[in-house]
N, C-alpha and C positions, 0 to 999 in steps of 0.2 A: 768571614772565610772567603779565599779568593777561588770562584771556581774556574777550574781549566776546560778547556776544548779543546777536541781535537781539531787536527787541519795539517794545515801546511807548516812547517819550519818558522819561528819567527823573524828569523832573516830572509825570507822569501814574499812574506805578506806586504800588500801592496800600501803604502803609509793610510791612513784613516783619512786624508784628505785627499788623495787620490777614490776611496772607497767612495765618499763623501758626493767628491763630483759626477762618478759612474754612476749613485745612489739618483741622483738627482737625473741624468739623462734617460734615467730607467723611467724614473716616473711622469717624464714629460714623453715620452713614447704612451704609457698609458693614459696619459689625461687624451693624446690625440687620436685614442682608438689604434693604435699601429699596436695590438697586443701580440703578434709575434717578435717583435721587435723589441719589447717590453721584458717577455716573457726570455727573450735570450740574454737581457740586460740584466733581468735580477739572479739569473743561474748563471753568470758570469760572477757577479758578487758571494754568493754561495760557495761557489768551487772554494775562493780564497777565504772567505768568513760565513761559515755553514750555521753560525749562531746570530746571524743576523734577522734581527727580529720582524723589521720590517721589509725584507727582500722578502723571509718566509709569507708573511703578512701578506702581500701584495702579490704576490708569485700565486699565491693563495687564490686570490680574488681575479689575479685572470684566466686561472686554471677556471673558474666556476664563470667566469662571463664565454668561455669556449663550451661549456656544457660538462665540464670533467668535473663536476663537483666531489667525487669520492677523494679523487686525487687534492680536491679543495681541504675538504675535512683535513686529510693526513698532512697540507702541509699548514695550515691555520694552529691546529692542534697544535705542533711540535710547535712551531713559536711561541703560544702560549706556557708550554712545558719548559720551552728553553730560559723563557725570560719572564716569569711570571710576576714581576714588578715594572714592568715595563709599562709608561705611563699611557699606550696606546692601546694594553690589555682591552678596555670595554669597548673598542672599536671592535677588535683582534674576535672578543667573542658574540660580538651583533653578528660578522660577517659567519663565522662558523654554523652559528644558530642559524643563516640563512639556507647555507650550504645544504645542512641538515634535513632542514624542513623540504629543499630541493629534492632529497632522495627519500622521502615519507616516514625519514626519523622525527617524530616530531616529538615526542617523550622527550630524549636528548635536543632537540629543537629548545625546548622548553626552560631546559636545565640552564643552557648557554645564552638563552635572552637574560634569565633572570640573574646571573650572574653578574653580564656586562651593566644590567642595572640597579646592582650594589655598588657598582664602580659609578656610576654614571646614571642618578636615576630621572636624571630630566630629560632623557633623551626621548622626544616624541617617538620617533621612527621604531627605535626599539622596543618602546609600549606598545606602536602595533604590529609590529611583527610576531612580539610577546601574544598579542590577542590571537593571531593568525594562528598560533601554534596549539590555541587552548581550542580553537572554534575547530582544528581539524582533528583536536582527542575531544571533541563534542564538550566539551566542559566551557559550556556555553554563559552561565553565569558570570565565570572568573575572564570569559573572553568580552565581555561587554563592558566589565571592571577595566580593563586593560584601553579597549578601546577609548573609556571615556577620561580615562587618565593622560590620554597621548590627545585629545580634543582640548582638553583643559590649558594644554602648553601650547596646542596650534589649533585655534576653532575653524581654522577653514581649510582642515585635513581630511579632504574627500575621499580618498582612499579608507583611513578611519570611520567617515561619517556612514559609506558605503558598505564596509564590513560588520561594522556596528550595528546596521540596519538588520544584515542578514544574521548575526546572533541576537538577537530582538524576534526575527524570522520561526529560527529553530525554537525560540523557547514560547511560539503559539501568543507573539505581540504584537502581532500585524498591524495594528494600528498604529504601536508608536514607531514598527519599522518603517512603514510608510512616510512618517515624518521624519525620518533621519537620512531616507533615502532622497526625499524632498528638499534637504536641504543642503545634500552632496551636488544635487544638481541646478538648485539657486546657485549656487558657487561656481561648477562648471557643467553650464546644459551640454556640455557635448560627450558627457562620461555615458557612453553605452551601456558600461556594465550598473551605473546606477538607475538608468531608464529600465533595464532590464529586471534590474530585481523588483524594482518597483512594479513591474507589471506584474510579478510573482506575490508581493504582498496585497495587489490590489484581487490578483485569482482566490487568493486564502479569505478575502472580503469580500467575497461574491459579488464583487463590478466589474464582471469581464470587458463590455464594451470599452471600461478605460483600460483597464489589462492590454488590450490587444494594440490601441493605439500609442501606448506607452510601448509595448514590443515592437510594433514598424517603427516610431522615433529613433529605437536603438539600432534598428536595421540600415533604416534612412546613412546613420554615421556611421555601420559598420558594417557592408554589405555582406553577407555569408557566415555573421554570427550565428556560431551554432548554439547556446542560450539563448538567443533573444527568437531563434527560428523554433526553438523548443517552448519554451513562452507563448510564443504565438501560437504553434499548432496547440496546445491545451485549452488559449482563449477560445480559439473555434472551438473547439469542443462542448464548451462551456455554453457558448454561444449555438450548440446544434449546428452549426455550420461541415459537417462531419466531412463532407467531400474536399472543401477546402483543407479540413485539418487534414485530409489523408494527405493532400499533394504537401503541405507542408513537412510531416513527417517521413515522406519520399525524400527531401532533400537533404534531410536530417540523415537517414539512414547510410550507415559507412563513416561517419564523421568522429569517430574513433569508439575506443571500449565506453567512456564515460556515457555513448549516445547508442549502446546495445540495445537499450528497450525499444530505441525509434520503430522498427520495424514489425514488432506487435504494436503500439500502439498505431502505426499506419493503417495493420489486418484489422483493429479492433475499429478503427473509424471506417473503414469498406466497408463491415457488417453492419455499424449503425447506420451508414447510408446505403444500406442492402445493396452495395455495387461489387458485383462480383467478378468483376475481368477476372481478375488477377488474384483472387482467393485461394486458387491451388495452390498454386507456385508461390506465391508468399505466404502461405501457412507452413509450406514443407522447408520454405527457408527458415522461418523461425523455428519449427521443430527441432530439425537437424542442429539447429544453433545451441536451442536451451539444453537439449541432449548431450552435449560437446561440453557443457558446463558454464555455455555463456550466457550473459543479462540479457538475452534476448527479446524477452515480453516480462511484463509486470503479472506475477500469478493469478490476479483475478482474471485477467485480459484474456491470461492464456487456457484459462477453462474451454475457453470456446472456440480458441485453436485446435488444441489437441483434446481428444476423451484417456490418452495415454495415463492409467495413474504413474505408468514410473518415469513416462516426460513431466506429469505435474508437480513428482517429488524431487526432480533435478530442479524443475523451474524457480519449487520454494526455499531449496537450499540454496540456490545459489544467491538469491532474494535478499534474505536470512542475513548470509556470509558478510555479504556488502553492507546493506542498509540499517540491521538490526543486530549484528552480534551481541551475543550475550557478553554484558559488564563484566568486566577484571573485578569488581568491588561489590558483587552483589549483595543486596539490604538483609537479605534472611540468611544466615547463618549456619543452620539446620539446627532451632532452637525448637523444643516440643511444648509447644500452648496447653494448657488444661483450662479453657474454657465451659462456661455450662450450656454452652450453645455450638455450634456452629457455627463462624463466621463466612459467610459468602457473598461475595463483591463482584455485582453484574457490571462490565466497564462496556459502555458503547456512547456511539455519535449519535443514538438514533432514538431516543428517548423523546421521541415528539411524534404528530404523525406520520407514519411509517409501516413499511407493512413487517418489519423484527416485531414493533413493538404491540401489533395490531395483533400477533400470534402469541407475543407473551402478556399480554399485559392481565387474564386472569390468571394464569401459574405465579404472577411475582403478591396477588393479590391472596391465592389464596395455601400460600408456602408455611410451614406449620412452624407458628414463633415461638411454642414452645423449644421445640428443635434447632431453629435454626434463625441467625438474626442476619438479616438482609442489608447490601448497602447499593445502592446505584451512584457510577461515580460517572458522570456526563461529560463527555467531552464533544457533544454535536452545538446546535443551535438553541436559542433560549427559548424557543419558539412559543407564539403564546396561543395554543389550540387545547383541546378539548381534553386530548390524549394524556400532554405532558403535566398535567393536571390532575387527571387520574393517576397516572405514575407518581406524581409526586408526594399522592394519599396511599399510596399503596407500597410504599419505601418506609420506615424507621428510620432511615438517612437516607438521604440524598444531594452528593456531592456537584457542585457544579466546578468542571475543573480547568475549563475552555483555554481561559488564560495561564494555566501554569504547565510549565516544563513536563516531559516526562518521565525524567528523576524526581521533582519537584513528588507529580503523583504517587512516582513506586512506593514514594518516602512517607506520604499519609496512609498510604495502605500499610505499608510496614508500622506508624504508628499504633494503627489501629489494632493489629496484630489478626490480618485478615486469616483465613485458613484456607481460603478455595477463593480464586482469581476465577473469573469466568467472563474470558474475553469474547462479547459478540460480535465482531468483527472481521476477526482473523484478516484478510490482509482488502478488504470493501473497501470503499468511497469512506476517506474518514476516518483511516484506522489509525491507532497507538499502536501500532506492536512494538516501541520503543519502552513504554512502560514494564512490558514483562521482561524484556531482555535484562533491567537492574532485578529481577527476579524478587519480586517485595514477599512474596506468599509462598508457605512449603507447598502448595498443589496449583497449580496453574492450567485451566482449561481452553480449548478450541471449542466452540460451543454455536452451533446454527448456522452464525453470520455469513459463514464463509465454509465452502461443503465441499472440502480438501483438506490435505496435510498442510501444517504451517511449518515443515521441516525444520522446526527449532529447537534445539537440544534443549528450551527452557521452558516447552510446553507438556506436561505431562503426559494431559489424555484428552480424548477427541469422543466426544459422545456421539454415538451411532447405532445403529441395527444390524440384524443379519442380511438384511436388501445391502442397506446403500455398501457396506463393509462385508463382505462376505469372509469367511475364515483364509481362505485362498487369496485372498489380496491384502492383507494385513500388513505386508512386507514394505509397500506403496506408501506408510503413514512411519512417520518419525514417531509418534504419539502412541501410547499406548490405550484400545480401545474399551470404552466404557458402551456396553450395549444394554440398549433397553430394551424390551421385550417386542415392544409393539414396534410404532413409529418414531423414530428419532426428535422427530419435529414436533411442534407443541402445536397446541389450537385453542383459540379461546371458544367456548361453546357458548359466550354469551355475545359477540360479534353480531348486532343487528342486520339487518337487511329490510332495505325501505321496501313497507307496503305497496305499492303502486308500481305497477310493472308500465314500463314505457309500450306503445305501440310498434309494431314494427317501423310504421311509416317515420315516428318520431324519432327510430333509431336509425334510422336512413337505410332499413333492410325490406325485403320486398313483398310485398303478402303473402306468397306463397312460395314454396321451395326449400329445401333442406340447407340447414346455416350448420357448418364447420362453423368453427371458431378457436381463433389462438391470443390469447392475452399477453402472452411473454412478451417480453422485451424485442426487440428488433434483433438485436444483433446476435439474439441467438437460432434467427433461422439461417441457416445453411442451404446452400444451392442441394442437397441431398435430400431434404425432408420438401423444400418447397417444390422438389418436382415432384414427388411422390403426391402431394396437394393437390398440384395441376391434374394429376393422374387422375384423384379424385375425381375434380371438378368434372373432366371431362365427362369420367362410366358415370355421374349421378346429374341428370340433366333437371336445368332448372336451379341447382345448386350456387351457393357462395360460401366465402369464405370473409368470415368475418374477422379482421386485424385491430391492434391497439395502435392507433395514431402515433406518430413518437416524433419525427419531423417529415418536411413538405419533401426533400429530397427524398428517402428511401419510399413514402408513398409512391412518387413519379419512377423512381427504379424496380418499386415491387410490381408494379403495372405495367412496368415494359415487360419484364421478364416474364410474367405471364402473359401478353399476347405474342414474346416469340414463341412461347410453349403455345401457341393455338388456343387460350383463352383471352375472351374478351376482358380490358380493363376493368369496365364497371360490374366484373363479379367478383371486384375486390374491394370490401366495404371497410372505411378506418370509423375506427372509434375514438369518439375525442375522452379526455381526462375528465371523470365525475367526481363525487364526496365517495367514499368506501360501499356506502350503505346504497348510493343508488349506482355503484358500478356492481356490487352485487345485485342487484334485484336483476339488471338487464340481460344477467344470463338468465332467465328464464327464455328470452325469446329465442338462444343458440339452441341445437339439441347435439352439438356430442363434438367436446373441445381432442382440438390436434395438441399433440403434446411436441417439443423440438426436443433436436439431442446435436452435438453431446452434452449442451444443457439443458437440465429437462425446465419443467413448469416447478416451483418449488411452492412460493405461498402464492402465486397463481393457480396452480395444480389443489391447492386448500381450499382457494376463493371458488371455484367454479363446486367439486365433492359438497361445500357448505354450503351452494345454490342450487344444488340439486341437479348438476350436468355432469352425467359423465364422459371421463376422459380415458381416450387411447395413448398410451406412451410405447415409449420404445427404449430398452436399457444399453447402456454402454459399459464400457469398463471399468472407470473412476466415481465416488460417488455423486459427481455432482449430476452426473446422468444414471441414477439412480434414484433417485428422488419420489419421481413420481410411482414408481414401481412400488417404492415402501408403502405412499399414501392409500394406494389402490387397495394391498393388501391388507391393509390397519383398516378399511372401510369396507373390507368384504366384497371387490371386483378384481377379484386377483387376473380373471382371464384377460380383463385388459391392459394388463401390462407385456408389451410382444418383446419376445428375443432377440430380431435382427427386425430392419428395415422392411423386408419383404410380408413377414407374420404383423407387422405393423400395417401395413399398406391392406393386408389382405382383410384381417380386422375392421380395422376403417372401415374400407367398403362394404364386409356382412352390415354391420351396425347400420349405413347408413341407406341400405336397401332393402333391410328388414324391417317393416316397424313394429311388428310384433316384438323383436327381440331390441327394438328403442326402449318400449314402455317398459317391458319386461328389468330392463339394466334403471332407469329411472325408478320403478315403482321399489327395487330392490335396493335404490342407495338411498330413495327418502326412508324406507325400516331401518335403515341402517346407520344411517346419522348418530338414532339415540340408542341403538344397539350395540354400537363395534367401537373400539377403542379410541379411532382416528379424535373425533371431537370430544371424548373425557377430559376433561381438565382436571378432576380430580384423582381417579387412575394413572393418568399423567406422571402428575406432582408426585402422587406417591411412590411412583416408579423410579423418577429423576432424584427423587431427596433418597431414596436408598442407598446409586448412584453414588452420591454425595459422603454417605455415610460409610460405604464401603471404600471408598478414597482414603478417606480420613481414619480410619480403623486400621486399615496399612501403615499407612503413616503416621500414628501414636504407637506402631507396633513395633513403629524401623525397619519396616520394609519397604522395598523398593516400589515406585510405580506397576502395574501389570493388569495386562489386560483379560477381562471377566465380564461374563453374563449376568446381567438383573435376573432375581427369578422372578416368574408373571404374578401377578395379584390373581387369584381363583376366582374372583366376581369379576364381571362388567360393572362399574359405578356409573351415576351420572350425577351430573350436577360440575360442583366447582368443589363442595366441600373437603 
């Protein structure tokens, strides 16, 4: 059949060898860059033959070298529509596929690579473009297939070797990315972007030191890369180098949407290197940012920015949106198990020692297997300690899943036909929340790790109390909440504590004089609670404060700041990193721990209640400064948990110029250790497995998630059983 076109008159069209020779001075305009000149040469051929497949073609390709790729699509498209035998087709759809992928179609990116490579399938370039389009719909598998198929026709396809690396990256193979990225830059040492990533597989291998020197090589050749300056501020990180990592993520900060975290992550290295110039004014920049709806800070970061639960719930949706959405193709179905057990799957990094696993490791021991059959699935370190050992006799299964994807996992949990997902991480050092998002289990928990909303339409429910979650803030959690009676938090009640109490002298504190003491983390004192400290120091004379060592710079900053506040440095004592057992014993020598906010003390706030030291806290809004308030009250010291700042401050001070009402608060939390709920492990368990059963009763019943009260057990227990 002979098809027609419109156009011009066929006595008006210019002979084909006239077409022929304009065809050709069009394309020697674009071989030499003159693409306006190009561009007016092939819509001169157009006007007279609008079916011309290769002016469309071409016209195509420098519409998308000027940045107009839309207008690329529509006129690549039509030439393939026009002439879909045309023997330049898999050229026609590489370039389209690229177009595509240019405006974040990558679905259609997808469709038009693999097309042009039915027509064409040994075209390297297109295999990885093809990979490029699978690695950016995260189908990280079929994008390493792709890449190694486009290496096999060109082995020294750096670009390939380089991409390949980092789908190797995504699917948790840092090793062999490493070696792929290795040898992108055998080939050509001067690829920044392969220095770079490499310094990204060596951080996932905990060799910062090369990390970071791999990240200056890439800087060295590309002065002002903003990867290789993100790279680098992590290495310091990694490396405690915190004040370095702030200025680096200063420079990062503004370097477009992709680099919106820079600037909590710059607040979050201020706080570890306790330097607070600038702590105001870049907290209130990041608030106002994550409020706005932007990537502002990484959610764990931003705990200790803002105590806002509904900045924490914009911070984790917007998190969520970007980094985790939930799968187009999720594993479970809404299929109904009739199992005779319960299936529930603890997934964490932290199954070794650690202080998650330091709080759960009798509740996983002593979970009732009649009831319920347990699985731990591990995606932390092998690590070979004492802990991971016990966990691993205290599992019926336990997965190691380090090395595989997190579809890979959803897909063993979906074999397994889990019932209850119980993620402890929520969005910590180390987390999967890739895993839930393919949604492997009909019930999916937020559970401890992480003491906020995970704003994820694919997590169900958040286990909490009437402290950290009150009824009035509910609105704050995507999740709906699972409350337990007591404390939220678990305890193991058989946690040791070494005999032998160190000396003062031995603890580098002073014979005599009232010891404050704060264990947390650095970065969660704030210039608000540390002047409140100083306050102390000063009305209780003769006093310190005792700190946890965490690196050399925030020591040297926490000691300035206290002698601008008019105390002297050396009543500010660090404590270096012991074994558990004799970092517990040493509080004996503290008498009455400062709690920080907006994040409180959480299994510090445990560590000190289980050494017999009581602690002052102070609640905020969200629950992660809520914490210590629950534990207080799960232990019977409710009075020491203060409202504001000021009923905190004032507190502090009765306690620590009373000593009648010292011993009085000591003498009433060692009765109360084995009296009050905080340390049951078996109360506990039986509480949380109720929990559990109440999830699951809904959901055999078809109904929807919803959030509900545990009722309390009528005994105190003790023991584990």
């Amino acid at each position: 059949m002979v098809k027609h076109h419109p156009g011009k008159p066929i006595g008006q069209r210019p002979p084909a060898a006239a077409i022929a020779a304009q065809f050709e001075r069009a394309v020697a305009h674009h071989q030499r860059g003159e693409l306006a000149q190009a561009e007016a040469a092939y819509r001169e051929i157009l006007a007279h033959t609008p079916w011309h497949f290769d002016a469309l073609h071409l016209l195509g390709i420098v519409r998308m070298q000027r940045g107009e790729h839309r207008d690329a699509i529509e006129l690549i498209r039509k030439a393939v529509d026009i002439d879909p035998r045309n023997p330049n087709k898999a050229a026609a759809l590489a370039n389209l596929g690229i177009a595509l992928s240019e405006t974040g179609r990558a679905a259609e990116a997808l469709d038009a690579f693999e097309k042009s490579l039915a027509l064409a399938p040994r075209n390297a370039q297109t295999l990885y473009n093809l990979g490029n389009a699978q690695l950016a719909l995260r189908d990280y598998d079929n994008a390493l297939a792709s890449y190694d198929r486009a290496l096999a026709l060109k082995p020294d396809y750096v670009a390939a070797l380089n991409n390949r690396g980092n789908a190797l990256a995504a699917l948790r193979r840092a090793a062999e990315a490493l070696v792929s990225f290795d040898r992108a830059i055998a080939i050509a040492p001067d690829s920044a972007d392969a220095l770079n990533n490499r310094a990204d597989a060596l951080l996932t291998l905990q060799r910062p030191d090369e990390a970071l020197a791999s990240a200056d090589r890439a800087l060295l050749l590309r002065p002002g890369f903003a990867d290789a300056i993100n790279s680098r501020g992590n290495a310091l990180r990694a490396l405690k180098r915190y004040d370095e990592a702030a200025r680096a993520f200063a420079e990062l900060a503004g370097a477009g949407p992709r680099f919106d975290h820079a600037l909590g992550v710059l607040v979050d290295s201020e706080l570890r290197a306790s330097d607070w110039t600038n702590f105001a004014a870049h907290a209130a920049q990041v608030t106002a940012a994550v409020s706005a709806g932007r990537r502002a800070a990484l959610p764990w970061v931003f705990l200790a920015i803002s105590g806002s639960g509904a900045a924490q719930l914009a911070c984790a949706r917007t998190f969520v949106a970007e980094r985790h959405p939930a799968s187009a193709s999720p594993l479970w179905r809404g299929e109904r198990y009739r199992h005779d057990r319960i299936r529930v799957a603890y997934l964490s990094a932290d199954f070794h020692e650690h202080a998650t696993a330091h709080l759960m490791a009798g509740l996983f021991e002593a979970h009732d297997a009649t009831r319920f059959e347990i699985t731990a699935v591990s995606f932390g370190p092998d690590a070979n300690d004492s802990m991971r050992e016990r966990l691993r006799r205290a599992f019926p299964r336990f997965l190691d899943v380090r090395e595989r994807s997190d579809r890979d996992v959803a897909q063993a949990l979906r074999d397994l036909e889990i019932d209850i997902a119980v993620d402890l991480k929520g969005f910590t050092a180390g987390s999967r929340t890739g895993i839930l998002a393919f949604r492997p289990a009909p019930l999916q928990l937020n559970y401890l790790g992480y003491p906020g909303t995970m704003g994820a339409p694919y997590v169900d429910y958040i286990v909490a109390d009437r402290l950290v979650i009150p009824a009035d803030r509910e609105h704050h959690y995507t999740e709906k909440i699972a409350r337990l009676p007591d404390a939220y938090q678990v305890n193991d009640a058989t946690r040791p504590i070494a005999e032998a109490t160190p000396t003062r002298t031995e603890a580098g504190l002073p014979e005599a004089g009232f010891v404050f003491c704060c264990f947390n983390s650095n970065y969660k004192i704030t210039p608000e609670i540390f002047a409140i400290w100083m306050r102390l120091l000063e009305r209780v004379p003769g006093s310190v404060l005792w700190l946890l060592e965490a690196n050399a710079i925030a020591r040297a900053n926490l000691r300035r700041e206290a002698e601008r506040r008019g105390i002297a440095a050396d009543r500010l004592i660090f404590a270096p990193t012991l074994p558990p057992d004799e970092h517990l014993a040493r509080h004996r020598l503290a008498d009455l721990f400062l709690d920080t906010r907006p994040v409180n003390a959480h299994t510090t706030a445990s560590d000190a209640l289980w050494a017999g030291l009581p602690l002052v806290t102070c609640a905020d809004d969200a629950f992660a400064g809520r914490v210590a308030a629950s534990l207080l009250h799960a232990v019977g010291l409710p009075e020491l948990a203060a409202r504001d700042p000021q009923a905190y401050e004032s507190i502090a001070l009765r306690v620590a110029t009373t000593p009648s009402l010292l011993a009085e608060l000591r003498a009433r939390l060692a009765r109360n250790r084995a009296t009050h709920p905080l340390f049951d492990t078996g109360r506990y368990r039986r509480h949380l497995e109720a929990a559990y059963t109440t999830m699951w009763e809904r959901h055999q019943g078809g109904l929807p998630p919803a959030t509900f009260d545990v009722a309390p057990l009528g005994l105190i227990e003790t023991g584990t059983q």
